[in-house]
C-alpha positions as CSV (number, residue, x, y, z in Angstrom):
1,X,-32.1,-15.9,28.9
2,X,-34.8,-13.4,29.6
3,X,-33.3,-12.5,32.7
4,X,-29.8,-11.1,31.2
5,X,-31.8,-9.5,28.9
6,X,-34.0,-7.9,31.2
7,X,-31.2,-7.4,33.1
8,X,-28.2,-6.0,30.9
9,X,-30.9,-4.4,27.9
10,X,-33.8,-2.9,30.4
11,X,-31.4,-1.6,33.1
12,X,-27.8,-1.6,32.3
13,X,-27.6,-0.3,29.2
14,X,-29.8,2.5,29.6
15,X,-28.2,4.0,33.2
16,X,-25.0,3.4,30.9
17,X,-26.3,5.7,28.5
18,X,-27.3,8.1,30.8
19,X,-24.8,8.2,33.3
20,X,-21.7,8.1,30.5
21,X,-23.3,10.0,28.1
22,X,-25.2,12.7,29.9
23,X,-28.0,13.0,27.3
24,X,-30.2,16.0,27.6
25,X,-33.5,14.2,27.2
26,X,-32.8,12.0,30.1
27,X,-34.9,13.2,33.1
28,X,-32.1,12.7,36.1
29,X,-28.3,13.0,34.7
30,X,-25.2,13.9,36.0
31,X,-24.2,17.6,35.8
32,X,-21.2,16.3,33.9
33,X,-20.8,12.9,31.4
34,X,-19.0,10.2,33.4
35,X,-18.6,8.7,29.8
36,X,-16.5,5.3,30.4
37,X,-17.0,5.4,34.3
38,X,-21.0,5.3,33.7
39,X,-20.9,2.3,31.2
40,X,-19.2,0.5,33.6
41,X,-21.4,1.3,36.9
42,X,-24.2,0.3,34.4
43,X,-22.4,-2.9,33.8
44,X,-22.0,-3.8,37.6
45,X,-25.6,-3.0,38.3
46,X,-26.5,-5.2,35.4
47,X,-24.7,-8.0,36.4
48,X,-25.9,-7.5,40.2
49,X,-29.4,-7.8,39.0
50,X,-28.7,-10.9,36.7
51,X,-27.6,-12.5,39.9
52,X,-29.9,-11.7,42.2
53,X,-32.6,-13.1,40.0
54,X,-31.0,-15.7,38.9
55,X,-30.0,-16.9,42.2
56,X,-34.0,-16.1,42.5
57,X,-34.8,-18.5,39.9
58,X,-31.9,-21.3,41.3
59,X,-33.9,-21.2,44.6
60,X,-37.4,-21.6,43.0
61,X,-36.3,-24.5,41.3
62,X,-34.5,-26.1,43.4
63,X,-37.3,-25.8,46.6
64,X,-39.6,-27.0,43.8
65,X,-37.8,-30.0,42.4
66,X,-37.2,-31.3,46.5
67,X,-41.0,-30.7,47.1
68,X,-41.7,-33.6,43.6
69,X,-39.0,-35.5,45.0
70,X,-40.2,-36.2,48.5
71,X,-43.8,-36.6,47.4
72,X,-42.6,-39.1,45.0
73,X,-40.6,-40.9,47.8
């Protein structure tokens, strides 16, 4: 669960924000709002990250839960 939050509310959502809305605060932004276009790229790159660390995590896991099983064997 932390990861899709990391991963959609700590990176999607805000290059969402900035790349569809364009704000004027944000530091780097597109000369022009890509508005739904944005949200969407933000979307992807979530969801990239989400499975990149959660294929991560899989890997951890399972290497770990082979290690305990051969010792055990």
């Amino acid at each position: 669960m932390f990861i899709h939050i990391m991963a959609f509310y700590i990176f999607a959502l805000p290059i969402g924000i900035i790349l569809g809305l364009a704000p004027d605060w944000a530091p780097w932004r597109p000369e022009h709002a890509m508005e739904a276009t944005g949200f969407w790229i933000g979307l992807v790159l979530g969801l990239t990250i989400a499975a990149l660390l959660l294929g991560v995590f899989l890997h951890r896991m399972s290497s770990t839960r082979i290690a305990y099983d051969a010792k055990s064997a």
